[in-house]
N, C-alpha and C positions, 0 to 999 in steps of 0.2 A: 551345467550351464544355468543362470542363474533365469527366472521368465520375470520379466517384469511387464505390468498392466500400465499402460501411459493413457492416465485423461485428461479431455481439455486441452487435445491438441491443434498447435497453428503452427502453420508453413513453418515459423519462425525458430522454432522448438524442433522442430525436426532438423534444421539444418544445423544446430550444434549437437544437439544428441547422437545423429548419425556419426559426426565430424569424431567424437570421441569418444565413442563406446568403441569396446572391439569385439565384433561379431562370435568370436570362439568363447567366448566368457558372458556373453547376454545378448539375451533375444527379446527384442521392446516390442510389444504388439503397439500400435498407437490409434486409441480409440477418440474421438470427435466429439463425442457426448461430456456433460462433467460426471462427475460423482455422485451420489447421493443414494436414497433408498432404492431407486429403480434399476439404476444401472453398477451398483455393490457387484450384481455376481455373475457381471462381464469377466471378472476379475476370480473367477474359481479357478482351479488349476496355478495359478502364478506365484510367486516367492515375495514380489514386491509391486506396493501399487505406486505411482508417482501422480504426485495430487498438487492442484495449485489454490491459489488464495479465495477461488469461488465456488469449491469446493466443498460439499457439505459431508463431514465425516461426525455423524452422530453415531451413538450409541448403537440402534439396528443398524447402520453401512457398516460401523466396525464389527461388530459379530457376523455379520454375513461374511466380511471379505478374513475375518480368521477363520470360518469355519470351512471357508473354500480353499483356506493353505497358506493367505497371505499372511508374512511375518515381519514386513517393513513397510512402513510410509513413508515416502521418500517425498519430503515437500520442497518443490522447488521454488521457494517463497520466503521470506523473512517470517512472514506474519504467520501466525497458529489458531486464529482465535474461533475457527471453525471446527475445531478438533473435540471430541469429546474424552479427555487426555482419562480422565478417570474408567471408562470404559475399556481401555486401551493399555492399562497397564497391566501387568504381568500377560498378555497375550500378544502383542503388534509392537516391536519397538518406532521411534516415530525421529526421524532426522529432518532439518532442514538447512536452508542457505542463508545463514546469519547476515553476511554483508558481501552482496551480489557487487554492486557500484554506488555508494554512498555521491558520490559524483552525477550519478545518473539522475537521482532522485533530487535531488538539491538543487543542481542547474535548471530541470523541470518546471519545478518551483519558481525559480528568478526568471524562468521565460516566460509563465504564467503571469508571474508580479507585473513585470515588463509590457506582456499584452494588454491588460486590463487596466494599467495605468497611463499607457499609450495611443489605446487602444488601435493599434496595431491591424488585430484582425478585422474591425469596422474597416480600415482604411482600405486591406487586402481588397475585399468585398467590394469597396465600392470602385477601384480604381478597376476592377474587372469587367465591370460595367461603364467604364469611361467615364468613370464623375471622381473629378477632383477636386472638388470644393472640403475645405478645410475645418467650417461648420460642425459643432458639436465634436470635435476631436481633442478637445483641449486635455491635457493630463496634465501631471506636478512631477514637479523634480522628485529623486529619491534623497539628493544630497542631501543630511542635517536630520533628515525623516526619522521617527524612532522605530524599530520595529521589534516586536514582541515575537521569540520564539518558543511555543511549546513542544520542550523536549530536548534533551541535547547529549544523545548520542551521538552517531557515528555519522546520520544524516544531518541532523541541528547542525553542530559543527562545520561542518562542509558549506551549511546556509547560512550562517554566521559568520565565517569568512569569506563568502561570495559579500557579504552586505557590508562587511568592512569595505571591503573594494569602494563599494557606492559613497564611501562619506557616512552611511547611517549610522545613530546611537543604536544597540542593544539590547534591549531588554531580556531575558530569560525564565522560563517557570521550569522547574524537574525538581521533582523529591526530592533525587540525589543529585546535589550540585555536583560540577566540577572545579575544586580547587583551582585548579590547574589552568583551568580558561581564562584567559584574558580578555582584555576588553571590554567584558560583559557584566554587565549589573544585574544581579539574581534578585528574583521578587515572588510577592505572591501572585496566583493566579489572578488573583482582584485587582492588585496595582497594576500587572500586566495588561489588563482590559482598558484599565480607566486613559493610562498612559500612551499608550503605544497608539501610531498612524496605520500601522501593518500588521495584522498579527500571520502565522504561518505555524501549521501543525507540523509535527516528528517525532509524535509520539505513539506508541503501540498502543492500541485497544484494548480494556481493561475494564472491570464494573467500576471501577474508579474512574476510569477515564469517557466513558459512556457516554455520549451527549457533553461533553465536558461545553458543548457552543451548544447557549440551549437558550431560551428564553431571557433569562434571568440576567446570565452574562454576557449576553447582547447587548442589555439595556443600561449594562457599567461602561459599555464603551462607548469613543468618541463618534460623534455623528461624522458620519464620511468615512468609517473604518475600510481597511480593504480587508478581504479574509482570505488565505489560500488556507488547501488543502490539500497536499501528495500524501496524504499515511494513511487514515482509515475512514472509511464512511460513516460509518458509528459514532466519531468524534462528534459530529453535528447533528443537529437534531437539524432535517429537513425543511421540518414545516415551519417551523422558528427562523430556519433563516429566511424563507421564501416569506414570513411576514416583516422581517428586517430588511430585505431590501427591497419590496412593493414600500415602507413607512422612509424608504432610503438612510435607516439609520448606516446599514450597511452600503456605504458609498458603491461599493468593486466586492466580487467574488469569482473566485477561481479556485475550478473542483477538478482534480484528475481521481477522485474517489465516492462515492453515495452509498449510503446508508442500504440501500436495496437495489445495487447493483448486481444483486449476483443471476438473472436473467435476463441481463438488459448488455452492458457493458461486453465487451469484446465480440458481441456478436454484431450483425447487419441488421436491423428494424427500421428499415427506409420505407420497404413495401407492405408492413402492416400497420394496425392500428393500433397507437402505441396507447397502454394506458396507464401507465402511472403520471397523474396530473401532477404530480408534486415536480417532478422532474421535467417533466412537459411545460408547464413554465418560468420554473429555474432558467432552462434552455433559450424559453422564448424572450428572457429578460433581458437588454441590452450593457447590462453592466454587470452580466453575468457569463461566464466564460467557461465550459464545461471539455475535458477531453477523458478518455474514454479509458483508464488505469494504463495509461501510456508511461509513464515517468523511470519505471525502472528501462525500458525498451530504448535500449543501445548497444551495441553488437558487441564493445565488454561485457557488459551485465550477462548480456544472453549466452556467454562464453563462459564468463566464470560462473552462470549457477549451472550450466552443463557440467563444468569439470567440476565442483562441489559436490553435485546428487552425485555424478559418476561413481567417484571417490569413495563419497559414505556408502555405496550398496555393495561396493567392493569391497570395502572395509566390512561390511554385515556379510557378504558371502564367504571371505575368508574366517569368521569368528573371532572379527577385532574388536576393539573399544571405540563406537564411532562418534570422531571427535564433537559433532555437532548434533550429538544425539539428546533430546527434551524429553519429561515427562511430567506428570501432573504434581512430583514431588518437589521440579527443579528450585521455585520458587523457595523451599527449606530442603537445600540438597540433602539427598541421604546416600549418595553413591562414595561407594568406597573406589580409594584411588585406582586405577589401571581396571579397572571391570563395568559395564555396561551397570544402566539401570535398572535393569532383574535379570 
C-alpha cells in the first residue's frame, strides 16, 4: 500500500481525494499545516508527499522528506516555482497537474475584469446596507476595448476567446507565439503596455518573468490601465503597483494571486493583526479588488486534479513512466523515450 503525506489540507481536497482514491491501494494521512522546514518530517515513514502552490519545498524540506523515505512529490498544482528541482533530482521524482480547468482560471479572470470595471462588488455592498444611489459606479463598456494578454497557453487562450465574445481587440506577448491563433495581434511586451485598455497575466513565473509589472512598465502604460492577475504573485511587483494606483495611473486592479501570499491567502486573518501593509492597503483601496487564490476552485478543476495526482502516484507505485512527471532538466529535456527522468 502505497502512504502518502497530504499538506495544506481543506474540506475541499478531501472531498475528491476520498471520492477517488481506493483505500486497498493508498492510505492519505491529511495533514492541516503546509510544508516547509518545520513540518518536512510530519512526512518520515511515507512513499509520497502531496504539496500544493504554497508550499515551500527547498533544499533542507527535500532532503528531510527523502531521508524519511519519501520518493514522490505529487503537486497538485500547475505551478512548480516553489521547488527546489535541482536538490531533488536523482533522489524524489516530482509530478504535477499541468491543466486542471483552463476554463476555471480564465472565467475568474473575466469575472474579476467585470467586477472592477462595473464595480459590481461596491454595488453588492452597498445595496446590503439599503443604499441605492448610483453615485460613483460608473464603469466603460468592454466593446471595441483592447486588451493585452500575457501568456498564451492553455489559460490565455481560453481569455482570449472569452474577450472575443466581448467585441475586444487583442493584443498578445509570449516568446513562443502561436501560429495558429487567430485573431490576435502578437507584440512586444512594450507595445503591449503602451497599447492595451486591459492588460491580464497567464503566464508562469520565471526569472524572466519576475516582476515582469514592476515600475518601469507601469509608467509605459495608459493612464486608466486595468490590471488582472490569476497566475502568479511574483509577476508584480507590489509595492510598484500599490504606488500606480494611489498616482491612479492604474485606473482598476484585480489580484486573485500576491507576491507574499504564502501565509496569508487560504487561511482566516479576520481576528488578528494583520501585517503586511502592502497588501493591507491594496485591500483598502477602492479600485482595487483582491480574492484569495480562488480561480482554479470549481468542482471540475477539484475533480480532475484529484484524478491527475491519483493517476500519477499510481502510475509511480506501479513503476511506470509518469506522464506529468518535471524535473530541473525538463526545460533541455534529456529523458530518453518510455523511461522516467532518473
Amino acid at each position: 500500500m502505497t502512504k502518502i503525506a497530504f499538506f495544506d489540507t481543506k474540506p475541499y481536497d478531501k472531498t475528491f481525494f476520498d471520492q477517488l482514491s481506493d483505500e486497498k491501494e493508498m492510505h492519505i494521512h491529511y495533514f492541516e499545516t503546509k510544508l516547509n522546514e518545520n513540518t518536512a518530517s510530519l512526512a518520515n515513514g511515507y512513499d509520497v508527499v502531496c504539496a500544493f502552490v504554497n508550499d515551500r519545498l527547498t533544499e533542507n524540506v527535500i532532503d528531510t522528506l527523502y531521508e524519511g523515505g519519501v520518493r514522490l512529490i505529487a503537486m497538485r498544482c500547475a505551478g512548480y516555482n516553489n521547488i527546489d528541482f535541482k536538490s531533488a533530482f536523482n533522489k524524489i521524482h516530482i509530478v504535477r497537474v499541468p491543466a486542471y480547468s483552463p476554463y476555471a482560471v480564465a472565467e475568474h479572470a473575466m469575472a474579476l475584469l467585470l467586477s472592477v470595471v462595473r464595480q459590481t462588488h461596491h454595488s453588492y455592498v452597498r445595496t446590503r446596507e439599503f443604499n441605492f444611489s448610483l453615485n460613483g459606479l460608473d464603469g466603460f463598456d468592454l466593446y471595441s476595448k483592447t486588451v493585452g494578454v500575457v501568456g498564451t497557453g492553455k489559460i490565455g487562450k481560453v481569455f482570449i476567446n472569452i474577450c472575443k465574445g466581448f467585441g475586444m481587440n487583442v493584443l498578445a506577448y509570449d516568446p513562443y507565439p502561436d501560429s495558429n491563433l487567430e485573431g490576435v495581434e502578437y507584440c512586444s511586451f512594450e507595445q503591449l503596455c503602451r497599447r492595451s485598455d486591459i492588460i491580464s497575466l497567464h503566464c508562469p513565473l520565471s526569472p524572466e518573468t519576475e516582476h515582469i509589472i514592476n515600475k518601469e512598465s507601469i509608467a509605459q502604460m495608459k493612464d486608466g490601465v486595468v490590471l488582472i492577475n490569476t497566475s502568479r504573485g511574483g509577476l508584480v511587483d507590489s509595492q510598484a503597483l500599490l504606488e500606480g494606483v494611489k498616482s491612479r495611473k492604474i485606473g482598476s486592479a484585480a489580484l486573485d494571486v500576491y507576491e507574499e501570499e504564502g501565509e496569508v491567502f487560504y487561511e482566516d486573518k479576520s481576528a488578528i493583526l494583520f501585517d503586511d501593509d502592502t497588501l493591507r492597503l491594496l485591500i483598502a483601496m477602492p479600485n482595487v479588488l483582491v480574492t484569495s487564490h480562488q480561480a482554479f476552485l470549481t468542482r471540475e478543476a477539484l475533480y480532475n486534479i484529484a484524478q491527475t495526482t491519483i493517476t500519477s502516484i499510481r502510475e509511480f507505485s506501479e513503476g511506470k513512466v509518469m506522464a506529468h512527471e518535471i524535473c530541473y532538466q525538463c526545460a533541455q529535456c534529456r529523458k530518453e523515450p518510455g523511461k522516467r527522468c532518473f
